[in-house]
NUTOR-170240 format. One record per residue (C-alpha): residue in one letter; x, z, y negated. Coordinates in pm, whole numbers, plus 50000, padded with zeros to 5 digits. Example, Ala and Ser with C-alpha at 12.3 -4.5 7.8 and 13.67 -1.06 7.14 Angstrom:
A512305078050450/S513675071450106/
end
This chain:
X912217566293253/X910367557893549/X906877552493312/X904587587893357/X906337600793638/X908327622893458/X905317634593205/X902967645093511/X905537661893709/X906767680193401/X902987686793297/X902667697793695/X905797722493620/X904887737293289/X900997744893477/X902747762293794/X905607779493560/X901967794993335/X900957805793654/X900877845093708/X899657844694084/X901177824094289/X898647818794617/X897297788194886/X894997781694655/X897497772394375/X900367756294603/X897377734294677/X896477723594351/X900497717894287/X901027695194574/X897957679694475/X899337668794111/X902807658194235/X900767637494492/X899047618694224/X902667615394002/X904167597294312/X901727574294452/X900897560294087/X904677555094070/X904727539594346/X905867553194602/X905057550594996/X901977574495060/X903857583495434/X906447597395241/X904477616894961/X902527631595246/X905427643295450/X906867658295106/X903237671195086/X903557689495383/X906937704695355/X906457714895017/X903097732095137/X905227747995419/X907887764995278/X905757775094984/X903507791895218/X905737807095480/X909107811395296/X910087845695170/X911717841394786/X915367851594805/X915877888094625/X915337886794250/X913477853994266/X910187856294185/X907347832094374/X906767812294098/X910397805894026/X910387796994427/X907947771094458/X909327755694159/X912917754294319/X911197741994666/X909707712794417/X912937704694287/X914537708594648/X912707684194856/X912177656294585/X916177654494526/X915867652094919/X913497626794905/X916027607094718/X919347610694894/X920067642394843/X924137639494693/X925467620994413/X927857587994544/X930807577994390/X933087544494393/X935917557194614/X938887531694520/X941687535594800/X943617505594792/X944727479994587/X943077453694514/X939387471494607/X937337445194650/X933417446394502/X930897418994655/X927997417994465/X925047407994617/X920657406994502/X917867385094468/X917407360394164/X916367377393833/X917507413893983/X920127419393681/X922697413093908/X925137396393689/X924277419793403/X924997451293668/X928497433993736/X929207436693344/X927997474493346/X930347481293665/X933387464193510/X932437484093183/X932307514993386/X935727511793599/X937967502493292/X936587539193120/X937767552493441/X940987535393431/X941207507393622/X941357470593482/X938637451093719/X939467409493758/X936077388093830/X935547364194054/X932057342893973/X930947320194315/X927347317994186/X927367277894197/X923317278394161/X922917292293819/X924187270093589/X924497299093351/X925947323693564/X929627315993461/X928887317693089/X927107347693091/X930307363993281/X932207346593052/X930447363092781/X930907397192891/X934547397693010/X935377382292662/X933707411092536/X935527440192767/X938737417092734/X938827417993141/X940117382093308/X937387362893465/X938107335293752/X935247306093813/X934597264293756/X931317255893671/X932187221893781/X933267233594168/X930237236694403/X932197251594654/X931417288794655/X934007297894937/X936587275294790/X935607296094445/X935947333294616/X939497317494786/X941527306594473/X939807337294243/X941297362394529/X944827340594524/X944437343594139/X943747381394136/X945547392594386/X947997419494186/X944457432094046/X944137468294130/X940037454294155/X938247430794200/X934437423594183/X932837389294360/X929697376894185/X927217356894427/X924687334894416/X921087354594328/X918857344294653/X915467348094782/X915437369695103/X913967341395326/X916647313895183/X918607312695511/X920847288295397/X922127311895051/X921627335395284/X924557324995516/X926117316895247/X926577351295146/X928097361495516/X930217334495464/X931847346195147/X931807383295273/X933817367495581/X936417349795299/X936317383695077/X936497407895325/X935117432795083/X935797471895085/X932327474194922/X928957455894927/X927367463794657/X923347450894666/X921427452494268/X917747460194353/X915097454694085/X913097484593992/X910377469293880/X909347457094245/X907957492294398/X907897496994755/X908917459894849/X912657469394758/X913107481695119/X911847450195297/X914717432795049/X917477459295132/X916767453795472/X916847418795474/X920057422095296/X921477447095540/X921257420495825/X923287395795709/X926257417095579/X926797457295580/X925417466995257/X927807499395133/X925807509294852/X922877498294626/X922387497094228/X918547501794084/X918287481893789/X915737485393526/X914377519393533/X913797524593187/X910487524493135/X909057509893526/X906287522993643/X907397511593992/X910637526093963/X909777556894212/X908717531494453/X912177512594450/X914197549294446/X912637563794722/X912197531794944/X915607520194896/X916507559295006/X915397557695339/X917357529095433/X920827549095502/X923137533695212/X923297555394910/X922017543494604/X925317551094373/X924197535894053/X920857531793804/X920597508793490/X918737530993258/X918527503092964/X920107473492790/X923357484792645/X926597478792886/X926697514192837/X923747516593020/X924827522193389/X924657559693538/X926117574493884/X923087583594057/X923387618694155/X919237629294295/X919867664094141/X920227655093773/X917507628493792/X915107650793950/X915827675693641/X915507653393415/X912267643293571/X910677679893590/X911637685093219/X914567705093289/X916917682693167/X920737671293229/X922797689292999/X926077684593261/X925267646093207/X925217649692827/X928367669092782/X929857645093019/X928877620992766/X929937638592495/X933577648592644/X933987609592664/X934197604492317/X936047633592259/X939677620792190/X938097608191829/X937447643191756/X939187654591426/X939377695191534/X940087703091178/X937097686291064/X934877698991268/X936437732891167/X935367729290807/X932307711990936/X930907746391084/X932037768590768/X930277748690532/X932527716890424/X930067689690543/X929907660090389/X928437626590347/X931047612690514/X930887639190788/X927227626490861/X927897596290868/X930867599291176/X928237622491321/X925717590491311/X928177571991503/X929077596291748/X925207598391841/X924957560491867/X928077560092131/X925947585592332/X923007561392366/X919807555992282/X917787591392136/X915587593492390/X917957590092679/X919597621992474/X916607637892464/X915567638192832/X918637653992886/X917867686192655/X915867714692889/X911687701592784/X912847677892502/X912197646792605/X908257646792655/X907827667792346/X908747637592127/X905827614692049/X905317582892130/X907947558591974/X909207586491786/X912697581591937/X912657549391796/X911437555991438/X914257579891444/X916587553591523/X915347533391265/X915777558290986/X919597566491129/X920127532791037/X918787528090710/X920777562390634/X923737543590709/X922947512190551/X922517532590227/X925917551790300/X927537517190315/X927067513689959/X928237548389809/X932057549289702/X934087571689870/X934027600389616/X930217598489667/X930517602290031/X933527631389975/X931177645689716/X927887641889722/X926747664089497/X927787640089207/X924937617389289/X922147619089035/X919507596688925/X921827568188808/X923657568889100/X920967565889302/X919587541489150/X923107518489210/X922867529389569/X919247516289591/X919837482589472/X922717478789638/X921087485289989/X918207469689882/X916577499289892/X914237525589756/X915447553489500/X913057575489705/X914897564989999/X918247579689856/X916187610089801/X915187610890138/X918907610890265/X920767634690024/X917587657090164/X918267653490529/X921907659390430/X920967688290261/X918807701890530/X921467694190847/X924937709590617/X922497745490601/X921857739990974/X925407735491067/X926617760490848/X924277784191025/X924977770791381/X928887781091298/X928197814491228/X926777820791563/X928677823291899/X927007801892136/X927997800292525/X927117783892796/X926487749692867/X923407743792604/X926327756792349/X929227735392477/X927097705692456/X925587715392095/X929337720891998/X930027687892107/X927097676991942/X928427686591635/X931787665691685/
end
């Protein structure tokens, strides 16, 4: 996420953290490093000098609390003023009344439409069952696209590509919705100096009367997403703000910490492709994730999700030794549900910059082939593996179009992870790194 950001202020971590005098002199060369890490991400050089400065302050004058050493106390002063830097406290949709109402607003091309299909995604996992309304009469392919992915979430969608009357649209959705416990309003995409889309969008916020504005920033666009949020902010009161395409932006700093100073909270981040892919922002776990200490409340959160498919009794024989083919194979799709495996891994404490480059991927690849070639074993194979031998695998090979050597491969990574898991049982791990390896395991 965020390009290098996170590798050079986790490389600036791991150097202060080998540190074994902590003195001007080194504060100096810290603040230095996390200087360069934020200006090539982007962001304003005002604000990375302020930081500068504050950092350098309290690092200076500031007497550790008892039991902390100074080491461990610059490093929390880091992680202190850049979760500042961006907002300080996670932001939550607050739904008090029936039907909430959720304008969407953002420039053309900001994944605004796609954010609306990740928001509707997220709501109905928390319960509610969102109704959209799509006014965008400028895109010819906005309504298909939210026809698309309501037909996929099996939510009700209101819009007539033929009507070019967006307030006329946004006046029969709301008479159609209005039992809905929510309801989101898609708008047109518009360019900041389009006055006429512009007032178009005041107009429909006057018809709407929305409990929330909710305005989709690109990440990709740096320091220029504050001019934007401003010149959103003017023509209606923008309640909160969703950063799309972080994965991977080098800019992305830029658009976090310049949308941050404009007073409403950024509440969500896209973090990839997958309508999955939609996170509460909350600055503390991103800033952890970005030092390298990683998000482990985020990952058991993820994990706890997906919990109500656990078999206990499974898992039970799982850790005393029982693991099959079959139990490898649930455990594959258990790990797809909780993303992609380097989203995982930047959640683990230093994980996620030890992996090489595209190694996440090439891991992803061979999960699948593993469960292509578990797609053609019978069900006594997968119960019992150990009857496969070399006919077998041979079967299994030309049925997946395969490799024997690739059979090999798998009944040796099954081999390898039962001994690990049998291992893992015997030992009583607490603590959140244990919940979340426990869940792991489910």
């Amino acid at each position: 996420m965020l390009g290098n950001l996170g590798k050079n202020l986790t490389k600036t971590m791991k150097k202060l953290a080998g540190m074994t005098i902590i003195d001007e002199e080194v504060v100096k060369e810290v603040i230095k490093d996390i200087q360069r890490a934020l200006i090539q991400s982007d962001v304003n050089i005002k604000l990375v000098l302020n930081l500068s400065k504050t950092i350098e302050d309290r690092a200076l004058n500031e007497e550790p609390p008892k039991g902390v050493t100074a080491k461990e106390h610059v490093i929390k002063i880091v992680y202190d003023e850049l979760v500042n830097l961006l907002g300080e406290k996670a932001e939550e949709v607050e739904i008090e009344k029936k039907p909430y109402k959720i304008l969407f607003v953002g420039l053309q091309g900001s994944g605004k439409t796609t954010s609306i299909g990740k928001m509707a995604r997220y709501l109905q996992k928390k319960g509610f069952n969102p109704a959209i309304i799509c006014t965008d009469t400028w895109r010819p392919a906005a309504y298909e696209q939210l026809r698309q992915l309501t037909e996929n979430l099996n939510l009700p969608l209101y819009g007539d590509p033929d009507n070019k009357d967006a307030l006329d649209l946004a006046r029969k959705g709301l008479k159609e919705f209005k039992k809905q416990d929510l309801i989101i309003v898609d708008t047109a995409g518009r360019h900041k100096e389009e006055k006429d889309l512009l007032d178009e969008m005041e107009q429909i916020s006057a018809v709407v009367e929305p409990d929330e504005v909710m305005l989709v920033i690109d990440g990709t666009i740096g320091q220029q997403a504050r001019e934007q949020a401003l010149a959103f902010s003017q023509t209606t009161k923008i309640g909160s703000i969703v950063i799309t395409k972080l994965d991977g932006s080098a800019k992305g700093g830029g658009a976090l910490s310049a949308v941050a100073e404009i007073g409403a909270p950024i509440k969500f981040i896209g973090t990839g492709e997958r309508i999955e892919d939609l996170e509460v922002f909350d600055p503390e776990r991103f800033i952890s994730r970005l030092l390298g200490m990683g998000d482990i409340r985020t990952l058991i959160e993820r994990a706890e999700e997906i919990e109500e498919d656990v078999d206990q009794e499974a898992m039970d024989a799982m850790l005393s030794g029982k693991f099959t083919l079959k139990d490898m194979y649930s455990q594959f799709e258990m790990m797809n549900k909780m993303g992609p495996m380097q989203q995982v891994m930047n959640m683990l404490p230093g994980m996620g910059n030890k992996l090489p480059k595209n190694a996440s991927q090439v891991t992803e690849e061979k999960l699948g082939k593993y469960k292509i070639l578990m797609d053609s074993m019978t069900e006594e194979e997968l119960t019992h593996p150990e009857i496969i031998k070399q006919s077998r695998v041979k079967r299994i090979a030309r049925g997946s179009g395969m490799r024997n050597e690739d059979v090999k491969e798998l009944l040796k990574y099954y081999q390898v992870t039962k001994k690990a898991i049998k291992g893992f049982g015997k030992r009583k791990m607490g603590g959140p790194l244990g919940q979340m390896m426990r869940q792991m395991m489910r």
